[in-house]
C-alpha positions in Angstrom: 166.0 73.4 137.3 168.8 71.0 136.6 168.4 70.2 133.0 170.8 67.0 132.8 169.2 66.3 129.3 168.0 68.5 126.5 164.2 67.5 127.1 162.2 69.4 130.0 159.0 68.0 130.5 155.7 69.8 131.6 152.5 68.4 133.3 149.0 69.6 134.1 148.5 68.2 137.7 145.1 67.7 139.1 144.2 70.2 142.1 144.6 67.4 144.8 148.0 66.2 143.5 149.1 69.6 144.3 147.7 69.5 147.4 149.7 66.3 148.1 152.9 67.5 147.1 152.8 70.6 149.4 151.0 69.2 152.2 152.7 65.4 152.1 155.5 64.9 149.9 153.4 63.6 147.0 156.4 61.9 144.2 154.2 59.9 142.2 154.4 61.0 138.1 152.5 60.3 135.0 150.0 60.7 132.5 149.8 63.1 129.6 153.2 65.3 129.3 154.6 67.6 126.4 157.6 69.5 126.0 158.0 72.5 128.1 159.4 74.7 125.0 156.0 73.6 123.2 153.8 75.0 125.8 155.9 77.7 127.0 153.0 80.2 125.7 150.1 78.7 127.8 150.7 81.1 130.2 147.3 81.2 131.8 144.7 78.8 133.3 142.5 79.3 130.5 144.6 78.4 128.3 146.0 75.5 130.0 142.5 74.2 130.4 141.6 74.8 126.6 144.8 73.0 125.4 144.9 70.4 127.7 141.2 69.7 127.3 140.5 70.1 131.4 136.9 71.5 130.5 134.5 67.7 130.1 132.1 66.9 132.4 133.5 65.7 135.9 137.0 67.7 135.3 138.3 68.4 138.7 139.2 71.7 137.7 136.6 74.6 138.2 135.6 76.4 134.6 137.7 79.8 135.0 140.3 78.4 138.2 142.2 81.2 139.5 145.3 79.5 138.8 146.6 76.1 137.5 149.3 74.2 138.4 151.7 72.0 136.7 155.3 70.1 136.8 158.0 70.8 134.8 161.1 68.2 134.9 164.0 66.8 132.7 163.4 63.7 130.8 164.9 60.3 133.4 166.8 58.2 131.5 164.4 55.5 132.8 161.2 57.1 131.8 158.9 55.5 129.2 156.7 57.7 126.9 154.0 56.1 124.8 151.7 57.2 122.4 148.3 58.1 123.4 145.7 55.3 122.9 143.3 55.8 119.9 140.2 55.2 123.2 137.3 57.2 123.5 136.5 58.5 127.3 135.2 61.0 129.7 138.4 62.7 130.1 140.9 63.5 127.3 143.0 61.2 125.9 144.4 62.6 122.8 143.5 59.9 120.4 145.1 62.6 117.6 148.4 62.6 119.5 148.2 66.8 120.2 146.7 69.1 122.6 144.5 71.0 121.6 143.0 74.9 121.7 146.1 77.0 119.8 148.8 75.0 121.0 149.2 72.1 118.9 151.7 70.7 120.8 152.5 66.7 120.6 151.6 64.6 123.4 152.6 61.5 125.3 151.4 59.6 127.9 153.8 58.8 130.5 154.0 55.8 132.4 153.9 55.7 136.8 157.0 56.5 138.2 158.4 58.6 140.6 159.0 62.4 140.2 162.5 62.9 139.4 165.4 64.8 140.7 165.3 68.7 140.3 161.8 68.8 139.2 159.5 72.1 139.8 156.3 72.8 140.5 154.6 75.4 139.3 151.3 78.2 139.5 150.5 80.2 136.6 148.1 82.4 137.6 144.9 84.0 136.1 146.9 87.4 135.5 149.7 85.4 133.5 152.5 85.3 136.3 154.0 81.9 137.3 154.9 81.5 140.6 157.2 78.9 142.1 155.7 76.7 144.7 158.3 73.6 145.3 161.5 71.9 143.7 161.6 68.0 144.1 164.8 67.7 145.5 165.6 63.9 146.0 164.1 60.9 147.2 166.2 61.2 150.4 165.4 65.2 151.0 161.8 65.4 149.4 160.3 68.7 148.4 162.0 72.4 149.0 159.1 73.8 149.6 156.6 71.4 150.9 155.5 70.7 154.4 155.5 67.1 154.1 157.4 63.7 152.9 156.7 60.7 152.0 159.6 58.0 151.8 160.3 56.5 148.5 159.0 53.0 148.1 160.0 50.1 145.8 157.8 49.7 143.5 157.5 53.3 141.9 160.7 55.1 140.8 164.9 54.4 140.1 166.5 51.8 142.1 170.2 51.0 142.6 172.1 48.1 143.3 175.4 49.3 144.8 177.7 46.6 146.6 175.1 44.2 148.5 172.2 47.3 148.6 169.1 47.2 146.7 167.7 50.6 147.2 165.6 53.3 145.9 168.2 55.9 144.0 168.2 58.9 141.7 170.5 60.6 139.6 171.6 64.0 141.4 173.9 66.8 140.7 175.0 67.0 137.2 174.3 63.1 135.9 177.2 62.3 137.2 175.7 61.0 140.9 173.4 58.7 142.5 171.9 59.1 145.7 171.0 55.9 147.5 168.1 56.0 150.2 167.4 53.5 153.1 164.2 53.4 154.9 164.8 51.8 158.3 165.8 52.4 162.1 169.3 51.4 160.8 171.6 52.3 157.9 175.3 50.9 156.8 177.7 52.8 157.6 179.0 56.0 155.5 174.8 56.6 155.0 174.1 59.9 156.7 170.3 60.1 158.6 168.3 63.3 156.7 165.8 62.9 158.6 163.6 59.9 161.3 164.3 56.7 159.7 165.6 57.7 156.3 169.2 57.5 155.2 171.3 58.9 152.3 174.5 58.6 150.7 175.4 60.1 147.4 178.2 57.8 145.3 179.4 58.0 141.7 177.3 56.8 139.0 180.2 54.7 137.7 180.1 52.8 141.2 176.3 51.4 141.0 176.3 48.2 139.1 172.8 48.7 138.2 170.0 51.8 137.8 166.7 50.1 137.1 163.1 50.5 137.6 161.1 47.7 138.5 157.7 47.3 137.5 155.4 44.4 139.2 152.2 43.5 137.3 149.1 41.6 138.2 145.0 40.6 137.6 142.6 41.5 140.2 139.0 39.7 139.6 140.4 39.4 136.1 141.5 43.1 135.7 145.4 44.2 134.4 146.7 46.3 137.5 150.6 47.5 138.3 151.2 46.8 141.6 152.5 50.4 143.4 152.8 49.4 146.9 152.4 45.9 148.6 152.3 44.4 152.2 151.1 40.9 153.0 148.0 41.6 153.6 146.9 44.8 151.2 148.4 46.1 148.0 147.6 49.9 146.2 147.0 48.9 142.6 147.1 51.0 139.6 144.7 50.1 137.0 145.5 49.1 133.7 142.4 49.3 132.4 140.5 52.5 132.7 137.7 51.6 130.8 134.6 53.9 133.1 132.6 50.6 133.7 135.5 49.0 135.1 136.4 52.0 137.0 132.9 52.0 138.5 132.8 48.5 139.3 135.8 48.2 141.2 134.7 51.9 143.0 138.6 53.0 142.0 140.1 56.3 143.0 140.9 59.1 140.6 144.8 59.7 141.9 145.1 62.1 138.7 143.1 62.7 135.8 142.1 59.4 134.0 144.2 57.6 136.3 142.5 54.9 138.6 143.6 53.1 141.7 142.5 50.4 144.4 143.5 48.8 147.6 142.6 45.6 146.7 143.4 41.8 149.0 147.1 40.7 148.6 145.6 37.0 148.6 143.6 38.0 145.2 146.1 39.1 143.1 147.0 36.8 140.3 149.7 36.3 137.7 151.9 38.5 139.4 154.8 39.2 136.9 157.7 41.5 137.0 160.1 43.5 134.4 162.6 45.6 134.9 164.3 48.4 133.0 167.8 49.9 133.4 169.3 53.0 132.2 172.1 52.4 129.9 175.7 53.6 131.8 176.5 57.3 131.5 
């Protein structure tokens, strides 16, 4: 992996977000993290499971799982880490702000964005050995390693404005590089097709005017969403509010553990409101 900053990042991810990296080019990224260096000695599932606290009642992981397999990636200038809420619920949210079993590592809950540039996912396996599976390699190229992809959208993940372009970006290479990514039949020129209807071209960091991540918020039938991916008609929301009755009332999806999404009526949405963050210049 590509460290471009001193913090690498590791993830417990839920059995069918694996699945959807390998099989579809799954990018989508959050929820609990710690630092890689604090976990480095959870070297098997059991242990991932007792630190992590993967063993309540409705955990998509079996009790004694073969193997387990999680993320590890360098900290995005435009990621935002929070403390974990002080919330009771079914699955663990690390009121305490540590996992638990022997690790006693601190933990933060990182908000929806899109998997970053150089990032790894990994097995560790039931007799201790870790096994590569897949390396993120940009938005443009997908997963080394998977069988699928699935085109960066707007709403989740870095965007760049170079020139008169808008476009979904990362940083690449050493920090010093941002790949820019259209989605369409058509590309300017100097953008080089990678594969049916996607488009690349990798300029110097110095040359985008902006590197941002825009988030879009809303209420559906009074409930605090993000808005993940919209068309006029129907929109994938992220809840906001993952209290269980909600959850159940709204019949949400578990995309990853304790994290709850809809495809709701564009008409419905309400206070619709928008912020967006930006990565100070290199």
């Amino acid at each position: 992996m590509k460290n471009r900053t001193a913090e690498v990042l590791q993830k417990v991810v839920a059995p069918w977000v694996s699945r959807g990296i390998l099989e579809q080019g799954y990018y989508h990224l959050g929820g609990a993290v710690a630092r890689a260096v604090d976990v480095a000695e959870l070297t098997t599932p059991k242990a991932v499971l007792d630190a992590w606290r993967l063993r309540y009642e409705g955990s998509p992981f079996p009790a004694d799982p073969d193997y387990v397999d999680v993320l590890r990636f360098s900290m995005h200038p435009l990621m935002s880490l929070t403390a974990p809420a002080d919330i009771e619920r079914p699955w663990p949210t690390f009121a305490n702000g540590f996992l638990g079993g022997e690790a006693l590592a601190p933990v933060w809950m990182l908000e929806r964005t899109r998997v970053p540039a150089g990032a790894e996912l990994w097995r560790l396996q039931r007799d201790g050995e870790q096994r590569h599976l897949a390396t993120y390699v940009s938005p443009g190229q997908g997963w080394s390693g998977g069988r699928g992809y699935y085109p960066p959208v707007h709403l989740v993940g870095t965007r760049a404005k170079w020139l008169d372009l808008d476009v979904p970006a990362d940083i690449v290479g050493d920090g010093t590089e941002v790949e820019l990514v259209v989605v369409g039949e058509t590309a300017p020129d100097g953008f080089e097709q990678v594969r049916v209807g996607v488009w690349c071209r990798t300029v110097p960091r110095t040359e985008v005017a902006e590197l941002f991540e825009l988030t879009l918020t809303c209420r559906y039938r009074s409930v605090p969403c993000r808005i993940i991916q919209r068309t006029s008609d129907q929109t994938r929301l992220l809840l906001l509010d993952d209290d269980p009755d909600t959850v159940r009332q709204l019949n949400a999806e578990e995309a990853d553990t304790g994290s709850f999404e809809i495809t709701a009526s564009t008409a419905e949405l309400t206070d619709i409101a928008g912020v967006a963050r930006e990565s100070v210049s290199a």
